[in-house]
N, C-alpha and C positions, 0 to 999 in steps of 0.2 A: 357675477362675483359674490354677492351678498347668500346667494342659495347656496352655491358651492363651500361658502363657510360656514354656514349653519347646516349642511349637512354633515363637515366635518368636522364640527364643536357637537354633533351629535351623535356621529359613529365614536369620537374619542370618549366621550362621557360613559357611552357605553360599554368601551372596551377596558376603564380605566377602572369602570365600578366593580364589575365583573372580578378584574385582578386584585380589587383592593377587598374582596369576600373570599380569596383563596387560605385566608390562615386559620379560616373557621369552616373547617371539617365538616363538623358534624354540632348541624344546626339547634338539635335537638337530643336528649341522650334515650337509648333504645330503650324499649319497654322492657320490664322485670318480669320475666315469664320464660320458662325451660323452655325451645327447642331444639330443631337439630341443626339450624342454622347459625353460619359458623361467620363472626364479623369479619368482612376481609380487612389485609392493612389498608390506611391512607395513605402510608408516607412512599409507597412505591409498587402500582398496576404490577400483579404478576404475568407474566410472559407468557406467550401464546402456548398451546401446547403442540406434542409432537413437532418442533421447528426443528431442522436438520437441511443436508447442503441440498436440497431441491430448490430451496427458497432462493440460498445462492447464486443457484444457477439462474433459476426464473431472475431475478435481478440482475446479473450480468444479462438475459437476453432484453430486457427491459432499457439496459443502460447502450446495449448495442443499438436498438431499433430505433430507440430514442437520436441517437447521435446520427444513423441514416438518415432521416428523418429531419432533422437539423443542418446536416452538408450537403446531402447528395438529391434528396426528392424535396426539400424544402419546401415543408409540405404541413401548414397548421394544422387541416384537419387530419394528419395523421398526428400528429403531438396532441390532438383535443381527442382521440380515439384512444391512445395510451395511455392516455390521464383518466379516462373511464377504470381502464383494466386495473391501473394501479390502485383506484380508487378501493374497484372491487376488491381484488387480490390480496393487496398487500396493507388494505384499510377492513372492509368489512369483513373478509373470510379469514385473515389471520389476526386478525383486532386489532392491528394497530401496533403490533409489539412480535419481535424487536425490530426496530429499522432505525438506520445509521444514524437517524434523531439521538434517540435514547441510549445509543449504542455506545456513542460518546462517554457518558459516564461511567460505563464498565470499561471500557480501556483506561480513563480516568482511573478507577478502583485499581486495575491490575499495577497499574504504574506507582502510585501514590501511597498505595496502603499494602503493610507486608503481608505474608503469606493467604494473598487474594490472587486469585487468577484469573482466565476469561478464555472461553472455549474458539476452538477456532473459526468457528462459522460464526459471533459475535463480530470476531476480526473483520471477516470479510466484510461483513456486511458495513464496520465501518469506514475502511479501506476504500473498495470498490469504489465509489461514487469519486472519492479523492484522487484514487488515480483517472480516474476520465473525466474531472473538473481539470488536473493537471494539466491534460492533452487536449481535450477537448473542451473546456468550461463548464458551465453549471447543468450539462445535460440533465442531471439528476433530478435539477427542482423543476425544468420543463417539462417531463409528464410523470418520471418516477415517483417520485416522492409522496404519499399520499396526505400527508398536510396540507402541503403545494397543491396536491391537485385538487381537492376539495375545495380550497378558498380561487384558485384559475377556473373554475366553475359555475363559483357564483357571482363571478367576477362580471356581473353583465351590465352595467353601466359606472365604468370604473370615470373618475375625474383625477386630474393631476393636481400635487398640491405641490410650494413651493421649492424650489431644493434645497433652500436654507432648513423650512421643517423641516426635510426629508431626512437630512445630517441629523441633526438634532435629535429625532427620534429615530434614528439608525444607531444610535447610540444605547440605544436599548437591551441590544442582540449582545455587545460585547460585555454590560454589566450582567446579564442574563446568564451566560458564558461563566463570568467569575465569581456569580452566585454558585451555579452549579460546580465550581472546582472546589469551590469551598467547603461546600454541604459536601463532597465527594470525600474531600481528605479529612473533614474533622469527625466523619461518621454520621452526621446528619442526615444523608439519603439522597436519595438521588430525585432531585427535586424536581429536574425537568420532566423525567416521568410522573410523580406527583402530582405538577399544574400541567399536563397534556390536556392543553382544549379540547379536543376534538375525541380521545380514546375512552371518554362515554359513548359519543358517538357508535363510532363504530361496536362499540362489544353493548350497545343498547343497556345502556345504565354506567351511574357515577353518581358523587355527592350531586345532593340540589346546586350548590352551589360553583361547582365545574360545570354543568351540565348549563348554567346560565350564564358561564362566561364565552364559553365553547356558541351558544348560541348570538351572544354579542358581538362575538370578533367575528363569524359569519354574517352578521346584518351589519356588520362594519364593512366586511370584504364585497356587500356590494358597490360599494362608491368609492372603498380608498382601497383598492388591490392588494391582496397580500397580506394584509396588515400584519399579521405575525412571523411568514419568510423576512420581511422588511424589519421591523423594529424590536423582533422578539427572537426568532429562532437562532441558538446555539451555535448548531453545528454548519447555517447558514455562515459565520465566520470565517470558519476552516476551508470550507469551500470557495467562501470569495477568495481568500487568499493564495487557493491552489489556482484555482481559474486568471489570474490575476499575472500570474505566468506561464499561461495557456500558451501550447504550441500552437493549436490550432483553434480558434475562435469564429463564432458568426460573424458574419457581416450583411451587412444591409443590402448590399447592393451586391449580388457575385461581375459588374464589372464598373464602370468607374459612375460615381457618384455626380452626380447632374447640382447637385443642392437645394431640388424642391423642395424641402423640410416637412415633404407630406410625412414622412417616418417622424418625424418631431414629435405629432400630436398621435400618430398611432401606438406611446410607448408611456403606461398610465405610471410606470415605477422609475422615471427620472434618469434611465439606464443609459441615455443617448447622449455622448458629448457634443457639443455642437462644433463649430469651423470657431478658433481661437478669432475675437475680436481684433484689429489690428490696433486699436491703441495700445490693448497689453503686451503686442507683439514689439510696439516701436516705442514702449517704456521700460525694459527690462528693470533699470534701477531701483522703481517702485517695487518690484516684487522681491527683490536681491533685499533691499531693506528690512523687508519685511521678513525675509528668511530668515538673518542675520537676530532682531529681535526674538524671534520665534526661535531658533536654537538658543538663545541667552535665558530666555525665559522656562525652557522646556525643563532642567532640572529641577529648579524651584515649582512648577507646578508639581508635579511627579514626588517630589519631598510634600507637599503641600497635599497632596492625596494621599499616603501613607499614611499622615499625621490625623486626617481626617477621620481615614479609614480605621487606626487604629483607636479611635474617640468610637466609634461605631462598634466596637466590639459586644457590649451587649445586648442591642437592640440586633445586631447578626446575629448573636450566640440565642437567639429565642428559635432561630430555626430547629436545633437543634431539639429533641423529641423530650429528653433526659430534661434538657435547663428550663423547656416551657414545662414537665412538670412540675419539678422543683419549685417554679415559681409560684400555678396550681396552690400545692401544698400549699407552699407557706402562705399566703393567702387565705386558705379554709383554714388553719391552724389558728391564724391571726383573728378569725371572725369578719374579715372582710367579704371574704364570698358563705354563701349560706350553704348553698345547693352543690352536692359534688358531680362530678361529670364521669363516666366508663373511665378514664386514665387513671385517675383519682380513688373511685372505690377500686378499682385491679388494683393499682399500689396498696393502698391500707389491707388488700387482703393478702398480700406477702409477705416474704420475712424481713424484707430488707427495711431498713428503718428509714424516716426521716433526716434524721445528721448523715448518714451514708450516702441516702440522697440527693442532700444540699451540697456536702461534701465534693461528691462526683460532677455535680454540677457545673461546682467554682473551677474544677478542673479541667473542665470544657469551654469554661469560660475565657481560661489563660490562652486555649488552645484560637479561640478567634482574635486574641489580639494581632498577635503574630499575622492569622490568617484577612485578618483585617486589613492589616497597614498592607500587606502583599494587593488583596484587592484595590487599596485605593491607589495603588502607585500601579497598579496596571488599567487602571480607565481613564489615570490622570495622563499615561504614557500613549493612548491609543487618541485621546483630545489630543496629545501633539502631533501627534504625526499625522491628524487628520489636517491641523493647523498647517504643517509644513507643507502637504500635498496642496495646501490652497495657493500658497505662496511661489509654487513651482508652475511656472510657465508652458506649457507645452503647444507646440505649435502645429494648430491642426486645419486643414482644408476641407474636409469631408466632415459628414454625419457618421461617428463611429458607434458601436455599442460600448460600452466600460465595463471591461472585464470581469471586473471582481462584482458589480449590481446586477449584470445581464442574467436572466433569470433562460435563456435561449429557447421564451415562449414562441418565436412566432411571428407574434399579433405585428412587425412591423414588415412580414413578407408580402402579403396584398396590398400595401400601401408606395410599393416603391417602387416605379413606371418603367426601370433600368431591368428589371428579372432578364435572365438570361433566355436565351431563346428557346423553344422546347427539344432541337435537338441536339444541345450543350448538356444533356440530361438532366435540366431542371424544370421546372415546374414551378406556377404560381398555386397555391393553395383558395 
């Protein structure tokens, strides 16, 4: 137990530092010297090139194979063979962009901000995985996904850590979420592209300091699985919630479940609900209580995040490119900072002034209040209704997967002694 926590007070420390180096760009300012090279932006990876509906297609077959794969030949090493390709394919040969990760914030942009729009194969590709998370669950983060597959690869002595942490920092994903709707609609950028671990990786180069966090939550991901499907990724939301009313879902056992709880320990992401205890079954009141305070209280939390949220408005509105110069500025104006930085000298060498600057700023600033109180009443609204889901009873016999966490890797099909016979057409992997 003692090692298991020090290794992950050690992968956290390292995933935490990593994230807490993401607002500084650029460590150093470029040398002063003509070339022809041209600084790319930080605030947003540009997009692979020549992308068009091949990529579509390849993804739809990706997202079919994937799902055979998981129903019908239930077959890990065929999901750890896909997760290769996607690797390849749709990580290192297309760099990483676009894929329904990032995708996310341009239908965010099309929707949120006027006359912006978003090509149809963007669509798709954020679509896609939604509708066969709908039907089928999280096919997509089981070997498509090339984030996913990256971190299920190095995933080679994962430990399970509490479910109470697991909540807790599952909590991650959904503020992560309303960072990025935020940054989307007040013009601040699209930030999940921005901090993309892993899209130095693939296109071989990023800031120093992407490039060290990207390598953090990889040496994280060998002990604590996922670490960033689990506590960090976006569009991981949208998908648990589609999957979440999956027509058709894994199951552990394709016939009836014995309860050896050998699937227990073969499922490193908390994903497996167990057989309901029978006290909670033959308490119900305890829980009915609890619901009861938990809807009384759930308004007032939810007012009590907005209020927060909107206290928070300018330490959010720094995201924003315009208000961290602004601030910059006044700062070297004031004699506070000495030395200017690339933002800095390019502004001074425009036309546009300081008070125009400032000006615009405070205007982007009103714009997070607003955008503030919205965030905090929606992380305070997603704490209750995790709260109420605790509260609600459900009465189960078997080892299930949990719809919306199952990431539909696998890893609990050679552990479950019930596998259907070989000529039911399945297979053990």
């Amino acid at each position: 137990m003692i090692k298991r926590i020090f290794l992950i007070a050690i992968g956290l420390t390292a995933l935490f530092s990593g994230m807490s180096a993401f607002a500084l760009e650029l460590k150093f300012p470029p040398p002063d010297f003509q070339t022809a090279y041209v600084l790319p932006d930080i605030y947003a990876p540009a997009p692979a090139s020549s992308f068009g509906w091949w990529d579509s297609v390849i993804l739809f077959g990706a997202l079919s194979l994937t799902t055979w794969c998981v129903f019908k030949s239930r077959s890990r090493r065929g999901l750890f063979i896909l997760s290769i390709f996607s690797l390849a394919f749709f990580g290192f040969y297309r760099n990483g962009c676009i894929c329904p990760v990032g995708s996310t914030q341009n239908v965010m942009a099309a929707v949120l901000l006027p006359d912006v729009g978003v090509s149809a194969i963007v669509v798709s590709f954020f679509v896609l995985p939604l509708l066969f998370s709908l039907f089928f669950g999280r096919v997509f983060c089981a070997s498509v996904c090339p984030l996913g597959a990256i971190q299920e690869l190095v995933a080679i002595a994962p430990i399970r850590i509490s479910p109470a942490l697991e909540r807790v920092l599952g909590l991650g994903k959904y503020i992560y979420l309303g960072l990025a709707t935020l940054g989307v609609s007040t013009g601040a950028g699209f930030l999940v592209c921005r901090y993309d671990p892993f899209v130095g990786l693939y296109r071989m180069g990023h800031s120093y300091n992407m490039l060290l966090a990207g390598a953090a939550i990889l040496t994280l991901g060998i002990f604590v699985a996922r670490p960033y499907c689990r506590f960090l990724c976006p569009y991981g939301v949208l998908l648990g919630w589609m999957s979440y009313f999956s027509k058709f879902h894994l199951d552990i056992p394709p016939s009836p479940c014995v309860s050896c709880r050998l699937c227990e320990d073969s499922c490193p992401y908390n994903a497996i609900d167990m057989p309901t205890p029978q006290h909670l079954v033959d308490k119900p009141a305890v829980g009915k209580r609890r619901l009861r305070l938990t809807l009384l209280a759930s308004p007032l939390l939810i007012l009590a995040g907005a209020v927060v949220g909107y206290m928070m408005y300018e330490p959010l509105s720094r995201m924003h490119p315009t208000v961290s110069l602004s601030e910059r500025v006044a700062l070297e104006d004031q004699g506070v900072l000495k030395v200017g930085i690339l933002e800095t000298d390019t502004f001074r060498t425009s036309d546009v002034t300081s008070t125009a600057l400032h000006a615009e700023a405070m205007e982007i600033r009103e714009e997070f209040k607003t955008g503030g109180a919205w965030l905090g009443a929606f992380i305070m609204l997603i704490v209750s209704l995790k709260l109420l889901g605790l509260c609600i009873v459900k009465k189960r016999d078997i080892f299930t997967p949990h719809k919306e966490s199952c990431y539909s890797c696998g890893r609990c099909y050679p552990y479950c002694p019930v596998e259907a016979e070989p000529e039911l057409g399945t297979t053990v992997a």
